[in-house]
C-alpha positions as CSV (number, residue, x, y, z in Angstrom):
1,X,84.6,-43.5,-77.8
2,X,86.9,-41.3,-79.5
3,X,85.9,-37.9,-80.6
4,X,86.0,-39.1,-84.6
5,X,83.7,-41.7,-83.5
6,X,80.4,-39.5,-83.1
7,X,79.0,-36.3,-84.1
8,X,76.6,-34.1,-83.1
9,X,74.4,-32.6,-86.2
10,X,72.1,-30.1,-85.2
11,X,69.0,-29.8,-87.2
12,X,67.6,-26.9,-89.1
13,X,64.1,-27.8,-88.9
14,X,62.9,-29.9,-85.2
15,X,61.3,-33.3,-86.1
16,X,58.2,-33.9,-83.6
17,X,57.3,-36.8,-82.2
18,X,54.6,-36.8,-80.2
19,X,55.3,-34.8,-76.7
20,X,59.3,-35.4,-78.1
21,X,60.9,-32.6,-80.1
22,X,64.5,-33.3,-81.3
23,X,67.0,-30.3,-82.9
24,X,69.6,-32.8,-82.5
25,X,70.6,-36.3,-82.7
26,X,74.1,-37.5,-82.3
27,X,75.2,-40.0,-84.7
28,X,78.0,-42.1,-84.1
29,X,80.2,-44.4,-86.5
30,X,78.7,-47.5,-87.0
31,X,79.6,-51.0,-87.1
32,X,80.9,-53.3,-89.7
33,X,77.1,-55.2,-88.5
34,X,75.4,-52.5,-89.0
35,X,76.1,-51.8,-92.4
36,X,74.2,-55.1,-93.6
37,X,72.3,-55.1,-96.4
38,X,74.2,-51.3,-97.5
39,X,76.6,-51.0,-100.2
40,X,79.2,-48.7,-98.7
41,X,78.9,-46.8,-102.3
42,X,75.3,-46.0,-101.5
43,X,76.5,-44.3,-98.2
44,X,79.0,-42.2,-99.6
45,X,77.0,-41.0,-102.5
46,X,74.5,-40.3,-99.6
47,X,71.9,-42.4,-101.2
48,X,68.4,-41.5,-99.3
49,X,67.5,-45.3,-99.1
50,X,70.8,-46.1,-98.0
51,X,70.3,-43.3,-95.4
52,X,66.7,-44.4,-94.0
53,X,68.4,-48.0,-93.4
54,X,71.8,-46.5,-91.6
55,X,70.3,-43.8,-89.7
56,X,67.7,-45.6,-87.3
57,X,71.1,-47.5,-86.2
58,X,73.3,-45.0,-85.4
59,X,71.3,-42.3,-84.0
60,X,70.5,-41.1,-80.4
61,X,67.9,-40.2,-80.0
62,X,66.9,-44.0,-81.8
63,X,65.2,-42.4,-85.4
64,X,62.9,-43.9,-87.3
65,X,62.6,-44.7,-90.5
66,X,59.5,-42.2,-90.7
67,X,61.4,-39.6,-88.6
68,X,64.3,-39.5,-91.1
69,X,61.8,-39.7,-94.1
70,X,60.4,-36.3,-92.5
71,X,63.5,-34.6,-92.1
72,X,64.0,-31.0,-93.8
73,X,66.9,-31.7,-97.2
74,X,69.6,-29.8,-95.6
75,X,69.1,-31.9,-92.0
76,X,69.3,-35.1,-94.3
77,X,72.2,-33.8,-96.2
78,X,74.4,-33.0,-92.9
79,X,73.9,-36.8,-91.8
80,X,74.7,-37.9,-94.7
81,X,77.9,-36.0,-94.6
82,X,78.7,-37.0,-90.7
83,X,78.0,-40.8,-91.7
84,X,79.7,-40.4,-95.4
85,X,82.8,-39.0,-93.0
86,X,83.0,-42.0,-90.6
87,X,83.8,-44.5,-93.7
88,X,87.0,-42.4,-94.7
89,X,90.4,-43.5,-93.6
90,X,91.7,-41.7,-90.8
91,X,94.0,-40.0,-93.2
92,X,91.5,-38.7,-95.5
93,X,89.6,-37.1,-92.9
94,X,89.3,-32.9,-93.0
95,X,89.7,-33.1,-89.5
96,X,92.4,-35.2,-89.0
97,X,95.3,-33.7,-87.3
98,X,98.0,-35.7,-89.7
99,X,96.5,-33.3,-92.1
């Protein structure tokens, strides 16, 4: 997987889950399959819905649609950024080194 293909957000506020406490989940860029039933708008607007659909699929640890509907704003906001990153073209992204 390359290094544009993931990224590690580390959370402002732990979510708990049970005996599990997690300050941060590694997302990485999902599938063309696991974008169903998401319009790619939604994502990049960072649509919350959209979000508590996209999240639980690309996350490690596995989220759940409770766990991101418990997340602190800011932690929700920096996935949403990381995911809204992995639909831009190569050459659009901050960090890519043709830029």
């Amino acid at each position: 997987m390359n290094k544009n293909d993931s990224q590690v957000v580390d959370l402002d506020t732990v979510l708990q889950r049970g005996e599990q406490t997690i300050s941060a989940i590694t997302l990485r860029k999902p599938k063309s399959g696991e974008l169903r039933g998401i319009a790619l708008t939604d994502l990049m607007r960072m649509e919350v819905t959209a979000l508590q659909t996209v999240l639980p699929r690309i996350s490690e640890p596995t989220l759940t649609s409770h766990d991101v509907a418990q997340m602190d704003p800011a932690d929700l906001a920096q996935c949403g950024i990381a995911v809204a990153g992995f639909l831009l073209p190569k050459a659009e992204r901050l960090d890519s080194p043709t830029k």
